[in-house]
N, C-alpha and C positions, 0 to 999 in steps of 0.2 A: 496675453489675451487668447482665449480659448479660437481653434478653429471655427467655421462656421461649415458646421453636417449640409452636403453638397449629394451625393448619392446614394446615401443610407436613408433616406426620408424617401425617394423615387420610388429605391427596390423594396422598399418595405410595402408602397402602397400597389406595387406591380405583385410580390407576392400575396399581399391581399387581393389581390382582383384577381388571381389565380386562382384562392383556396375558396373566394366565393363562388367560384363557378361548379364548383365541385366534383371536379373531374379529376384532381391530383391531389397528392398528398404534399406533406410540406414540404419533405427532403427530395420530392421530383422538385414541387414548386421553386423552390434553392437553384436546384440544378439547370433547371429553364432559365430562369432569371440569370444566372451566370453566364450562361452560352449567350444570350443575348447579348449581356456586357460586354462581354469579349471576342465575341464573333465567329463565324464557320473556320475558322483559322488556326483557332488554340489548341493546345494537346489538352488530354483528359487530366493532368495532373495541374495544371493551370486551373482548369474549369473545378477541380476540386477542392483546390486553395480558395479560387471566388465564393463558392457556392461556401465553405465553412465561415468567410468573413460575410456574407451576405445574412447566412442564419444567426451568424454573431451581434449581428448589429439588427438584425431583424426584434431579437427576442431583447436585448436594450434597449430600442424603439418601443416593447413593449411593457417595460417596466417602467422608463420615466413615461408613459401616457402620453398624453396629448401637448406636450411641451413643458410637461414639470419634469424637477429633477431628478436624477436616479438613488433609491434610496441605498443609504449602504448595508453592504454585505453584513446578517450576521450569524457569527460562527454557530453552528447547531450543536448541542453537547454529543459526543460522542460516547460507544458503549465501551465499555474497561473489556479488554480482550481477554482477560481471566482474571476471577476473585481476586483484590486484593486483602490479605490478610498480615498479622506480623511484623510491624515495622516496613511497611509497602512493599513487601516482598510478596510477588502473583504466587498461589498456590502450586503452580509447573515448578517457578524455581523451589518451592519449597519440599519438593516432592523430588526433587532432582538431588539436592543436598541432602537429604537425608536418604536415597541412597545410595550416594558417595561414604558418608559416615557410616553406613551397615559397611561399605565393602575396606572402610579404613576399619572396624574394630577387628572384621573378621581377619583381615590382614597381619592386625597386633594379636590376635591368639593363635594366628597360627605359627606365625615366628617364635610368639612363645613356649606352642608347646616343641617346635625344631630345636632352642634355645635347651630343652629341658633334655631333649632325646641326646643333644651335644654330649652332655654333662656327664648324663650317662654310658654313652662310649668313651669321653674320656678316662672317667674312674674304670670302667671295664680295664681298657687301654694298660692304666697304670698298675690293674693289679697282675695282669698278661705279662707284663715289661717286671715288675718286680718277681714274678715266679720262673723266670726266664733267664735272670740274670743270675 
């Protein structure tokens, strides 16, 4: 069986008879209404925890209304954080991969032409070695 809302229905109507007076804003309103609650006594980190549950329960007093109930949440679509293109692959990584693959081909011609320069000292090598012997 659901609680029965005890001092969330008070503060809401103490910060309404705050904000219509129109001398404060909501987030003092909050903050009055808290020190009240809890008295000359509290530390400010008290009175901060109150005043966040007070505007919490403020602004859900204000969405169920006048005694209906609170509708639910629904989720808002969200914006894609980069192009997807590709087989869902974001355009970063696809720009990231290709180039890895520039720096892997350049990688393979240059081993190959090392690969090639090898070859060639060792034929040098072996005709050194044969004219030597």
């Amino acid at each position: 069986m659901p609680r029965t809302a005890s001092e969330g229905p008070a503060n809401h109507a103490r910060v309404t008879e705050l904000l219509a007076s129109g001398d404060v804003k909501k987030s003092e309103a909050f903050m009055q209404v808290a020190r009240e609650a809890l008295g000359a006594g509290a530390s400010e980190d008290d009175v901060l925890k109150k005043a966040r549950s007070i505007s919490t329960n403020f602004y859900r007093i204000e969405r169920e209304g006048n005694g209906g109930e609170s509708k639910p949440k629904v989720a808002k679509p969200r914006k894609a954080k980069a192009e997807v293109v590709n087989g869902g692959y974001t355009s970063d990584v696809l720009s990231t991969l290709g180039q890895a693959e520039s720096a892997v081909k350049a990688a393979i011609s240059q081993a190959r032409e090392q690969a090639a320069e090898l070859d060639k000292l060792r034929a040098f090598k072996a005709k050194v070695d044969a004219l030597t012997s």
